[in-house]
KEKE-3310 file (N, C-alpha, C; in steps of 0.2 Angstrom, whole numbers, plus 5000, padded with zeros to 4 digits):
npx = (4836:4831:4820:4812:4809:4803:4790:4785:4779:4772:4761:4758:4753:4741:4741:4748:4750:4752:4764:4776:4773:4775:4791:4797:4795:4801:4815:4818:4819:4829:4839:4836:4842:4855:4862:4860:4867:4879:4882:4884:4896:4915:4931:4943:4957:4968:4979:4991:5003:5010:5012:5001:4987:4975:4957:4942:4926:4909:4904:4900:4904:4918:4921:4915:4920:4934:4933:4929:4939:4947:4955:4960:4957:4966:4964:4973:4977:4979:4967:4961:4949:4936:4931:4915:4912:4906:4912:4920:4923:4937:4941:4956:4961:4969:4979:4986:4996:4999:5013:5024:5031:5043:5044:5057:5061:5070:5066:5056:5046:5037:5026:5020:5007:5006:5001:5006:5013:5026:5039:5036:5023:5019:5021:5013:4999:4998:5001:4991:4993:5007:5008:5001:5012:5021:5029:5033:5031:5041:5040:5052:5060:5063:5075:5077:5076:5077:5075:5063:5057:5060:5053:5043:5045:5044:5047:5053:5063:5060:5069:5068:5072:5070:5073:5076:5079:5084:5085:5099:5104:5119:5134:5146:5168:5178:5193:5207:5220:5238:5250:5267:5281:5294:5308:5323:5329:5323:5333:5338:5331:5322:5305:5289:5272:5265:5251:5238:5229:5210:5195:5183:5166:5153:5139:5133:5121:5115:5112:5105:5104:5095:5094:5085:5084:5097:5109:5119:5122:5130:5126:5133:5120:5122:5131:5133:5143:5145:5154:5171:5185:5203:5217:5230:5248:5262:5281:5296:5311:5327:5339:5355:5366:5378:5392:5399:5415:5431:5444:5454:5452:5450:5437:5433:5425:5406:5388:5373:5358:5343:5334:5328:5318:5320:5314:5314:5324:5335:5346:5356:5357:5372:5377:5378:5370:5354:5359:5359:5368:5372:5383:5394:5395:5382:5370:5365:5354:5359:5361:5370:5379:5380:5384:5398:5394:5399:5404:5409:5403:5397:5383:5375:5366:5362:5374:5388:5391:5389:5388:5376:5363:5354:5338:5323:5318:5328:5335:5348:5351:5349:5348:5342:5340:5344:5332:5328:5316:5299:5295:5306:5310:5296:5299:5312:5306:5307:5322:5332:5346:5367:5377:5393:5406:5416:5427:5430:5426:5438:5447:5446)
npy = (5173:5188:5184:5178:5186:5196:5190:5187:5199:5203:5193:5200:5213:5224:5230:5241:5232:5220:5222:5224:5211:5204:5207:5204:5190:5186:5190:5182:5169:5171:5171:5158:5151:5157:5150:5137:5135:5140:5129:5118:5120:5118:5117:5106:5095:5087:5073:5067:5054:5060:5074:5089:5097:5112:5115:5122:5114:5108:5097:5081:5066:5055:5050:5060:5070:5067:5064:5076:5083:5076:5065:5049:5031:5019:5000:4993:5003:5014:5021:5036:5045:5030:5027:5029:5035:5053:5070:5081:5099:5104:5092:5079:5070:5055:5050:5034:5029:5014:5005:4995:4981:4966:4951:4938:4921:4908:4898:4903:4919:4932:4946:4961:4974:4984:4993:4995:4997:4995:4980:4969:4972:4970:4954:4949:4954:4950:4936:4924:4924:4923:4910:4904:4904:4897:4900:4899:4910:4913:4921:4926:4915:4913:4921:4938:4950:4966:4971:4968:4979:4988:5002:5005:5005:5009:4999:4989:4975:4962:4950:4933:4922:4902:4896:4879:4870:4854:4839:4829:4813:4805:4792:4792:4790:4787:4792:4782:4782:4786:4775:4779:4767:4767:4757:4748:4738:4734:4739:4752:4763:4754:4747:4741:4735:4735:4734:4733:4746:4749:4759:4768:4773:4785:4792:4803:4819:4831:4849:4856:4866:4873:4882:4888:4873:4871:4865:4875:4875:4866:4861:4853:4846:4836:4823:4805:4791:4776:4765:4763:4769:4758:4761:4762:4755:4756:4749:4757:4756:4759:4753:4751:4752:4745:4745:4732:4729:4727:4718:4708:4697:4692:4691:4699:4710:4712:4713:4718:4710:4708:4693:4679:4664:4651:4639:4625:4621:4620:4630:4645:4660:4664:4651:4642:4626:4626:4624:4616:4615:4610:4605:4612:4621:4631:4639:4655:4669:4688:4704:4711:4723:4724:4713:4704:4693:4677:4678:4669:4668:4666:4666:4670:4657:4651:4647:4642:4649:4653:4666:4665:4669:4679:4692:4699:4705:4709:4719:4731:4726:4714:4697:4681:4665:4646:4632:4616:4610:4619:4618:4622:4632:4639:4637:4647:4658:4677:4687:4696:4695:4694:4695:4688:4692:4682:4678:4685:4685:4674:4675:4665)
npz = (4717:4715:4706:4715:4726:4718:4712:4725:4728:4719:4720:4732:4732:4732:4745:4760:4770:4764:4758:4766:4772:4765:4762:4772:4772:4761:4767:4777:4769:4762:4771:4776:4766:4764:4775:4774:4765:4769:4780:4770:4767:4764:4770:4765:4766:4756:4755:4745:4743:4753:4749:4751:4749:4749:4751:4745:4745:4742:4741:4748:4751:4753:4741:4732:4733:4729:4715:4711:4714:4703:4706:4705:4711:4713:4715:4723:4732:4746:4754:4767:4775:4774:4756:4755:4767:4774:4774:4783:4788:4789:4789:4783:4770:4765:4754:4749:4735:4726:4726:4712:4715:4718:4724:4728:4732:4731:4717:4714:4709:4711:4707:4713:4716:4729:4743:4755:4771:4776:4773:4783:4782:4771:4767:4774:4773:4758:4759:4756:4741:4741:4745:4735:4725:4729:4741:4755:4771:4784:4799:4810:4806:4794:4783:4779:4765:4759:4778:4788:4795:4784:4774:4762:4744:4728:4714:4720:4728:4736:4745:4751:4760:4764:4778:4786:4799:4805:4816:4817:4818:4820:4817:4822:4822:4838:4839:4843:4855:4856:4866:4873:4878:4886:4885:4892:4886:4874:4859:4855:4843:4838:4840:4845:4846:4859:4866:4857:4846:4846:4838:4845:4846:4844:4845:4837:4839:4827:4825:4812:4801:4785:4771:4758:4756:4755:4765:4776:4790:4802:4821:4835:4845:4857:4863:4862:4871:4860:4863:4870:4865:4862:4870:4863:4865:4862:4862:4866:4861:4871:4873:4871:4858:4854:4843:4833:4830:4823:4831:4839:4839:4852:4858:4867:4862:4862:4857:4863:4860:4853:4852:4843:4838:4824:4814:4799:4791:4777:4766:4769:4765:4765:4758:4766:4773:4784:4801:4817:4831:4848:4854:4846:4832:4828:4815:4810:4809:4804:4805:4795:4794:4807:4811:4803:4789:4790:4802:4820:4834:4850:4858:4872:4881:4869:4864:4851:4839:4819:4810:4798:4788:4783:4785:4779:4790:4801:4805:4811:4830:4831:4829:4822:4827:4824:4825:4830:4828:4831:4843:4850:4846:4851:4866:4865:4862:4863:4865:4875:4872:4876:4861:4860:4848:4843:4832:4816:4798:4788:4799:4806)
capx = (4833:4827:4812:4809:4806:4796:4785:4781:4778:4765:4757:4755:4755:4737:4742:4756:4753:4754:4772:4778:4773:4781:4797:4796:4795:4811:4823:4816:4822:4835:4843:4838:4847:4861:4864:4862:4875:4885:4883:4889:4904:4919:4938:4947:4964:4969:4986:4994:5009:5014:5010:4994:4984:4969:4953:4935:4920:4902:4902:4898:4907:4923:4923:4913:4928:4937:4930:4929:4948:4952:4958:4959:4960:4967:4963:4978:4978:4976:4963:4958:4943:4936:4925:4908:4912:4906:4919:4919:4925:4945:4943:4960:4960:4974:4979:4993:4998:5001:5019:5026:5037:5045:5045:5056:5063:5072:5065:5049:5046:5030:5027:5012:5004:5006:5003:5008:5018:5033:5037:5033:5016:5018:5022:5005:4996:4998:5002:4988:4995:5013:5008:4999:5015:5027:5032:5028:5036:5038:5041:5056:5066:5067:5076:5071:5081:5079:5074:5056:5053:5060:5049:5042:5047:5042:5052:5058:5065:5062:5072:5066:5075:5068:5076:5072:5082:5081:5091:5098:5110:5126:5139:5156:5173:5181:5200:5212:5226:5243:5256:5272:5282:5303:5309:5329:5328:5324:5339:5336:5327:5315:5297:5285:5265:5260:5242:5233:5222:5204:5194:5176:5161:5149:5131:5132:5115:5116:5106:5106:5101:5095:5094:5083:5085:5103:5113:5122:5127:5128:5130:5132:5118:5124:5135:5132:5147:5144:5161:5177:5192:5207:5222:5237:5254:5271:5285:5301:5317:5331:5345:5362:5367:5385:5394:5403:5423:5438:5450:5461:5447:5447:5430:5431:5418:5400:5382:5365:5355:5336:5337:5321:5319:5314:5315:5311:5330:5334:5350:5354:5359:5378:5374:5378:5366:5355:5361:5358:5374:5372:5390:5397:5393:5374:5369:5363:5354:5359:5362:5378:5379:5381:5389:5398:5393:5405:5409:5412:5401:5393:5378:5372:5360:5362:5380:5394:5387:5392:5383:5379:5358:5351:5334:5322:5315:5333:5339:5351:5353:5345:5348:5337:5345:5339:5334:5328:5310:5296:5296:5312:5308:5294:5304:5315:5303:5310:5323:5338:5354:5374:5381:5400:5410:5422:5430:5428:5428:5445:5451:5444)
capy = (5176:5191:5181:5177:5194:5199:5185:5187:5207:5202:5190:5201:5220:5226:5237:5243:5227:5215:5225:5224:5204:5201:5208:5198:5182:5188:5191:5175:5164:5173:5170:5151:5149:5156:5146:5128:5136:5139:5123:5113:5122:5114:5117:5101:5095:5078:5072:5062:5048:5065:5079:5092:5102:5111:5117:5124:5111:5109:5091:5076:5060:5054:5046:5065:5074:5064:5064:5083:5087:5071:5060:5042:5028:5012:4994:4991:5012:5014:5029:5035:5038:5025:5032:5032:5039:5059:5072:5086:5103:5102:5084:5076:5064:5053:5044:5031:5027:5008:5005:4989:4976:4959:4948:4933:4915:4904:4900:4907:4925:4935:4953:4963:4982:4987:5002:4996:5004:4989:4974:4964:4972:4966:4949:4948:4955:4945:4929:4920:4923:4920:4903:4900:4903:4890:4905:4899:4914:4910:4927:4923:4911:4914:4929:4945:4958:4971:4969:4969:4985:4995:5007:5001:5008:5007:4994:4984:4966:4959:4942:4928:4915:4899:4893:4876:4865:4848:4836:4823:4808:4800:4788:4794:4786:4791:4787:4779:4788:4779:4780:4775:4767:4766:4749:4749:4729:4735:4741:4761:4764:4747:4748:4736:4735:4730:4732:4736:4751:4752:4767:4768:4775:4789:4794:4812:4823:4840:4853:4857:4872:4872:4888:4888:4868:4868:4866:4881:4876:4863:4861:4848:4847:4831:4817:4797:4785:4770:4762:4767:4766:4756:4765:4759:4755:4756:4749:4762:4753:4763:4751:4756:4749:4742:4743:4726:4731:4723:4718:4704:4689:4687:4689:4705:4714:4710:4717:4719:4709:4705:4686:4679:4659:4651:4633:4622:4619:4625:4635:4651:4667:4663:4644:4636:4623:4628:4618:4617:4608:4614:4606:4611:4626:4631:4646:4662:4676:4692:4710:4710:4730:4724:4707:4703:4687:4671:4681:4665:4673:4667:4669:4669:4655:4648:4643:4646:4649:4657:4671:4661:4671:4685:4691:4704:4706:4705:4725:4733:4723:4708:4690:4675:4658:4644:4628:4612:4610:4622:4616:4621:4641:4642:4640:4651:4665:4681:4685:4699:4693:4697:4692:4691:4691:4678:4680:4690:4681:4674:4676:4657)
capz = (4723:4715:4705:4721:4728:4713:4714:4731:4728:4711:4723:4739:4731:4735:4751:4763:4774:4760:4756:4772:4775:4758:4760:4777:4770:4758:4771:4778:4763:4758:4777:4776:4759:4765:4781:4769:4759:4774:4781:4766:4763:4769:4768:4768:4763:4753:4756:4743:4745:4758:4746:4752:4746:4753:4745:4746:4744:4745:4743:4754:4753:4750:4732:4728:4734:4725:4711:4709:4710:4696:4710:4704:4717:4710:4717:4728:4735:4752:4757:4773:4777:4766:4750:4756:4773:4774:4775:4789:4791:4793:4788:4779:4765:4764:4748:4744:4727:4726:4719:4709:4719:4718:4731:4725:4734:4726:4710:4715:4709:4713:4706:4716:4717:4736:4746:4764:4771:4777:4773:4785:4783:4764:4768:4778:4767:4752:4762:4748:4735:4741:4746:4726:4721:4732:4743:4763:4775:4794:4801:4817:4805:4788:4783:4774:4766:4766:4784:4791:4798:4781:4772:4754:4739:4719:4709:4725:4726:4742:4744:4756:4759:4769:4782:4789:4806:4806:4820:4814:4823:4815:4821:4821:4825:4839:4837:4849:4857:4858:4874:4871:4884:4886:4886:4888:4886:4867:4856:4854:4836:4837:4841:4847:4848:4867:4867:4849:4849:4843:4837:4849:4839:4846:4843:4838:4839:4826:4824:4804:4795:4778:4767:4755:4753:4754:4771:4777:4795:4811:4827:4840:4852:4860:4861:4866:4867:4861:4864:4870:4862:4867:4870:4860:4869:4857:4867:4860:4862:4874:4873:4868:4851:4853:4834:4833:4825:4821:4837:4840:4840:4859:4859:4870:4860:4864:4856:4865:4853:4851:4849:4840:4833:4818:4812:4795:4788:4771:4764:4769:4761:4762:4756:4773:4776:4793:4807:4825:4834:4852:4858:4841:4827:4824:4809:4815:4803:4806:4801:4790:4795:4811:4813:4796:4787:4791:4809:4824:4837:4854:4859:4876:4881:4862:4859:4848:4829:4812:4805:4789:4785:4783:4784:4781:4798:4803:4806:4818:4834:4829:4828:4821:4831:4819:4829:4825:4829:4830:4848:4853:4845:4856:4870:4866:4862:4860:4872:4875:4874:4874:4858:4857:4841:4842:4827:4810:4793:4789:4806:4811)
cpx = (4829:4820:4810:4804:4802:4789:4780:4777:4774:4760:4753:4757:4747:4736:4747:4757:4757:4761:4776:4778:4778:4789:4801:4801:4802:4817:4823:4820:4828:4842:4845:4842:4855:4866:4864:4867:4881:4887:4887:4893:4909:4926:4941:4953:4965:4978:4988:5001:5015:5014:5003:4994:4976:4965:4946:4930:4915:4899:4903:4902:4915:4927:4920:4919:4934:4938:4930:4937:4953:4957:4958:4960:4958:4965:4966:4980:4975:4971:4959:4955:4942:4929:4919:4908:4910:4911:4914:4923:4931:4945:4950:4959:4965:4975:4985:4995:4999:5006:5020:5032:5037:5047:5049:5062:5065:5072:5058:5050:5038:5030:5019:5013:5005:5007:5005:5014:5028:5034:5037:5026:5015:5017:5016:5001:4994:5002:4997:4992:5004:5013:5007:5006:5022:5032:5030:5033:5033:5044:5045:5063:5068:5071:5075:5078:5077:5075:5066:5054:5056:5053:5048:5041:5046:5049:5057:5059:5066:5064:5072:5069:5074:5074:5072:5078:5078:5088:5092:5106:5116:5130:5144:5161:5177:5190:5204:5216:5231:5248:5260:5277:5291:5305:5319:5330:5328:5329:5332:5334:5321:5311:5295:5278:5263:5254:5240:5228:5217:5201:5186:5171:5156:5143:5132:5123:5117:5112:5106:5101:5103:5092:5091:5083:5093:5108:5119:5125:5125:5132:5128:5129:5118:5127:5134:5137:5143:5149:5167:5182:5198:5212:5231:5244:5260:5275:5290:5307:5321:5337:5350:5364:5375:5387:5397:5410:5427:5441:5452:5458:5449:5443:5429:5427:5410:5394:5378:5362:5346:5336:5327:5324:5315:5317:5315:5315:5330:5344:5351:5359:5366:5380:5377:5372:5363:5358:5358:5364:5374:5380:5393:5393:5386:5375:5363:5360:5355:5359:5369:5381:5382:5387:5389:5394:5399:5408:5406:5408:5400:5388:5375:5366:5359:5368:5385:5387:5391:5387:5383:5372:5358:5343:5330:5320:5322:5338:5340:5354:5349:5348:5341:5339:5339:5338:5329:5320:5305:5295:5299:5310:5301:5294:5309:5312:5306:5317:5330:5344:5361:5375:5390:5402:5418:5430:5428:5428:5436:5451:5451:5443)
cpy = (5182:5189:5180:5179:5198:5196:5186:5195:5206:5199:5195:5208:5223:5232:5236:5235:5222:5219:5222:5214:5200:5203:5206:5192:5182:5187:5184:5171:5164:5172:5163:5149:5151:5150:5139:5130:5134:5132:5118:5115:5120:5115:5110:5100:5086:5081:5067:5058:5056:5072:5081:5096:5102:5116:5118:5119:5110:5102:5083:5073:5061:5055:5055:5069:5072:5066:5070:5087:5080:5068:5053:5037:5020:5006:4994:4999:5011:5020:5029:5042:5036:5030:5034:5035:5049:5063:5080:5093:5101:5097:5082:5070:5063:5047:5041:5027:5019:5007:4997:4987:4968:4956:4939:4926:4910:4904:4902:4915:4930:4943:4957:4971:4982:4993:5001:4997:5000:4984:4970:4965:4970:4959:4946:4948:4951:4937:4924:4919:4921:4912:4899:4900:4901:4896:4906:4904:4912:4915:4924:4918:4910:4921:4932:4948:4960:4970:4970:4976:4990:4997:5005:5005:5005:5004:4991:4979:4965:4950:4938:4924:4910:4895:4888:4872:4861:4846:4828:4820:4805:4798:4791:4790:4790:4787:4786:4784:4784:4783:4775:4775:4765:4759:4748:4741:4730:4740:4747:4761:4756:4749:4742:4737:4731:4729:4737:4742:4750:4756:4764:4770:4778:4790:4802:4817:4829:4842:4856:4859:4872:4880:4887:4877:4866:4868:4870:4880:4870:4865:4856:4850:4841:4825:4809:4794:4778:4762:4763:4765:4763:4758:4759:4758:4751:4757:4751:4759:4760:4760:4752:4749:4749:4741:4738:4731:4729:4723:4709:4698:4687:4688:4695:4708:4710:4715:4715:4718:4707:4699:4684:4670:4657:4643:4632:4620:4624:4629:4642:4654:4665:4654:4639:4632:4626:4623:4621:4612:4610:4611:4608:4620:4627:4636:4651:4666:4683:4699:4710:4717:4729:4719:4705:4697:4683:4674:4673:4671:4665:4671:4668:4662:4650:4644:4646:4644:4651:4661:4669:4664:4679:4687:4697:4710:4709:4714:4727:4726:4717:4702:4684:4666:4650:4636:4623:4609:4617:4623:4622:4630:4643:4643:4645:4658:4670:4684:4692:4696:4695:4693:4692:4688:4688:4677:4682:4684:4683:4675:4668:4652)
cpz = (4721:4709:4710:4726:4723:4713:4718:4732:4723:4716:4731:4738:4731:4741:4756:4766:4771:4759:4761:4774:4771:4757:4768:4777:4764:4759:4774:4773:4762:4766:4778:4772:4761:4772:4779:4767:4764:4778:4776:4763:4766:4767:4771:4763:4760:4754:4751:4741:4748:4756:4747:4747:4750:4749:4749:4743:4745:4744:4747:4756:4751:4742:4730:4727:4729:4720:4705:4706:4707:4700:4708:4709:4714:4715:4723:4734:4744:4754:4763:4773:4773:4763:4751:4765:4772:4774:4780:4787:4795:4790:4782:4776:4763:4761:4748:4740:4731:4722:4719:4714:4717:4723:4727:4732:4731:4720:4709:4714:4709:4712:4709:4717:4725:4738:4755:4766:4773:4774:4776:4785:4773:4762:4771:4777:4758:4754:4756:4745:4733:4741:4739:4724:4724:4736:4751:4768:4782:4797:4809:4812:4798:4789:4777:4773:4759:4774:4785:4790:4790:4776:4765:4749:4732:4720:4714:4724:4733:4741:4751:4756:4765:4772:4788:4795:4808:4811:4817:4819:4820:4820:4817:4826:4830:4842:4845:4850:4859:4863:4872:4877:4883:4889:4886:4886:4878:4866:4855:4846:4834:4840:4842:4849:4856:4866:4860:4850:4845:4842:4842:4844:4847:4842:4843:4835:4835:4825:4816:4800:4789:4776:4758:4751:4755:4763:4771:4784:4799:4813:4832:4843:4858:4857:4865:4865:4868:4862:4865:4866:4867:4867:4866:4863:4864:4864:4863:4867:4865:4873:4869:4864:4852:4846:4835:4827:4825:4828:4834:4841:4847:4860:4866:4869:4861:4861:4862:4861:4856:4847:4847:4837:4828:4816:4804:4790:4780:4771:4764:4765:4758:4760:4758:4773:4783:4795:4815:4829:4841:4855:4850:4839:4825:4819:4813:4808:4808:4801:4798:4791:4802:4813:4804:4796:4788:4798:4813:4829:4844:4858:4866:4878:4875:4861:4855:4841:4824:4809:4797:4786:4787:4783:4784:4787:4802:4804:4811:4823:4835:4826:4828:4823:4827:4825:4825:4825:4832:4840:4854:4851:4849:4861:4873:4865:4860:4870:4872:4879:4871:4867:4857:4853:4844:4837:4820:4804:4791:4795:4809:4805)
residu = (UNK:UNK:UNK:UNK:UNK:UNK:UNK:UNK:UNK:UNK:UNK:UNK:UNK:UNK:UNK:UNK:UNK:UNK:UNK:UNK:UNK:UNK:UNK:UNK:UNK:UNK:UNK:UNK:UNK:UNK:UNK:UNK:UNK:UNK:UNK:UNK:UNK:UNK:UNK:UNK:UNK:UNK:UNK:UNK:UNK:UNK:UNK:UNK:UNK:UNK:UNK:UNK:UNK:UNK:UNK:UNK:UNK:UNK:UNK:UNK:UNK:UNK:UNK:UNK:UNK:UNK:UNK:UNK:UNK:UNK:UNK:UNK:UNK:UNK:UNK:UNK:UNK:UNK:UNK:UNK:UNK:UNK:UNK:UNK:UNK:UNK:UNK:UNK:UNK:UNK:UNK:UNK:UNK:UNK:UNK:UNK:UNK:UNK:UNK:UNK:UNK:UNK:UNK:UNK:UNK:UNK:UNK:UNK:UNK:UNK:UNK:UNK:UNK:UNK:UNK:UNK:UNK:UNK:UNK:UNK:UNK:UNK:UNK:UNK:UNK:UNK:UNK:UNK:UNK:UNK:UNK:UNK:UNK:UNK:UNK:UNK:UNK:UNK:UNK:UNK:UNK:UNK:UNK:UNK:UNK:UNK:UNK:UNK:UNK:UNK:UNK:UNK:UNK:UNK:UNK:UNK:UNK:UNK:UNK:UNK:UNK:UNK:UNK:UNK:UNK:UNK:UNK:UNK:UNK:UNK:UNK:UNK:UNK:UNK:UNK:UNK:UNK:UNK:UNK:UNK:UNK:UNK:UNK:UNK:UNK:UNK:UNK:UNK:UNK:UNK:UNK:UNK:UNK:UNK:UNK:UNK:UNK:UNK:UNK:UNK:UNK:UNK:UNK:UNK:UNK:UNK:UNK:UNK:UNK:UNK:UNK:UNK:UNK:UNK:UNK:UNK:UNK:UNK:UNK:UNK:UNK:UNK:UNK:UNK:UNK:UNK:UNK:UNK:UNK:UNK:UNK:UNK:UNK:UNK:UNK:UNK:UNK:UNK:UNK:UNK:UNK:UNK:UNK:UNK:UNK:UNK:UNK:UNK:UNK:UNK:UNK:UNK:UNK:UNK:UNK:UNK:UNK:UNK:UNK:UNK:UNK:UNK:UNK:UNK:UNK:UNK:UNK:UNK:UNK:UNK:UNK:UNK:UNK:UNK:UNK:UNK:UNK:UNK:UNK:UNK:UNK:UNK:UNK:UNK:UNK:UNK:UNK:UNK:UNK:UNK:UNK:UNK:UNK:UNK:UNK:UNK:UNK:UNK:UNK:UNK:UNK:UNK:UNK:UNK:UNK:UNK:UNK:UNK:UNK:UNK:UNK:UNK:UNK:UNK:UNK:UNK:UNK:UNK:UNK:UNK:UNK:UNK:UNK:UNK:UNK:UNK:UNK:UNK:UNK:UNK:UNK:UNK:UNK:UNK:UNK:UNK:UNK:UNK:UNK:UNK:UNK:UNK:UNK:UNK:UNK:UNK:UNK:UNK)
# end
């Protein structure tokens, strides 16, 4: 500034005017010059990952400001405002570092710079490149952890895991249910099938979540039958179980037996011939527990006989009445009847 004013004084030094016009044109200058200066000076503040600083500048843009105070701004860095934008008087300049994270699913693992600020704003952001690498997110159904809305942090591991629900239908059994009914007509501890049970079959609809691939839960969302089942009816003996016991062979004692027939001849157990004599002696099977072997009995309906077989089927209050055609046992069918003990073995 003072070459300026020498200058202008060597140029215009002839007489008072020329002094006087020249030191004019001086204060002139020197007033413009300051007023550019003072416009391009600017105090502004850069902010980085939350950390200020404010400062004196006389330059323009973003990137200069930058620039000036050895700011670096990496690829993946978020800056606001962006680099070619001007900077104002007051203006803040806000920088965030981009830190290292892992995003991994399965056996997919994916490593990325990010400066955004959540993870759900990472997951949206890098949505490409999770897709190149076998990595599909559907924000609502998969899950996240750490959660959506947390704050993103260097050397993170956010872990995805997909979750898909499919419906699927299957046939199932649905089982009978048995009712059992009291019969004193049958000896107490015997059993008997009336009506056979079958199991029905139903349509079941489930809704079945998978986790990463693998199935983690169902649940019914409906059910179809496709056939009922048939309820089973057990008929449960009540009858009172008379023990046959030694007396005086008058034939006073008497069981309550389940009389049953059977044909086809043959030798029984205690190696009597069958027979069938109905005015005379027939062969009988019985329980030997109950009615000895060789006991002299009548039988209701049957005859006189002789406890001469035995048979598996033949437990408790049970008698086998042997007859002489096939005929003659479906007649008799099954039937409760008194048997009395005539006489014992050795007594007749």
């Amino acid at each position: 500034m003072v070459n300026l004013k020498e200058l202008i004084l060597k140029r215009f030094s002839n007489g008072p005017k020329t002094k006087v016009i020249a030191l004019i044109t001086a204060v002139a200058l020197l007033s413009i010059t300051s007023v550019t200066v003072a416009l391009t000076r600017k105090t502004l503040t850069i902010n980085v990952d939350g950390k200020e600083q404010t400062f004196v500048t006389y330059k323009g843009t973003v990137q200069d400001v930058l620039n000036e105070q050895g700011i670096k701004v990496e690829e993946k860095d978020s800056i606001k405002p962006a680099l070619n934008e001007k900077v104002q008087e007051d203006s803040t300049i806000t920088l965030k570092k981009a830190v290292p994270i892992k995003i991994v699913c399965g056996n997919s693992e994916v490593q990325v710079n990010t400066s955004q600020e959540t993870i759900k704003d990472v997951l949206e952001s890098e949505s490409d490149l999770l897709k190149d690498n076998g990595i599909n997110f559907s924000e609502g159904l998969d899950e996240v952890s750490p959660n959506l809305d947390s704050k993103v942090e260097g050397d993170l591991t956010i872990q995805v895991v997909n979750v898909e629900k499919q419906e699927k239908k299957e046939m199932e059994t649905i089982a009978y249910e048995t009712v059992v009914e009291k019969d004193s007509k049958l000896m107490a501890g015997n059993t008997e099938v009336k009506t056979k049970g079958n199991n029905g079959q139903k349509e079941v609809t489930y809704e079945v979540v998978y986790k990463d691939g693998v199935e983690s839960n169902r649940q019914v969302t409906s059910t179809k039958t496709i056939s009922e089942p048939t309820t089973q009816v057990v008929v449960q003996g009540t009858g009172t179980i008379l023990t046959a016991s030694r007396g005086d062979g008058s034939g006073k004692k008497s069981i309550t037996c389940s009389a049953t027939a059977y044909s086809g001849g043959g030798v029984t157990s205690s190696g009597k011939r069958t027979s069938r004599d109905a005015s005379g002696i027939s062969t009988i099977a019985v329980d030997p527990t109950v009615i000895p072997i060789g006991s002299k009995v009548y039988v209701d309906g049957y005859g006189y006989a002789v406890a001469a077989d035995t048979g598996g089927a033949i437990k408790g209050n049970k008698v086998d009445l042997y007859f002489n055609s096939e005929g003659e046992c479906s007649s008799w069918g099954r039937k409760q009847v008194q048997v009395k003990i005539i006489a014992y073995p050795g007594e007749w």
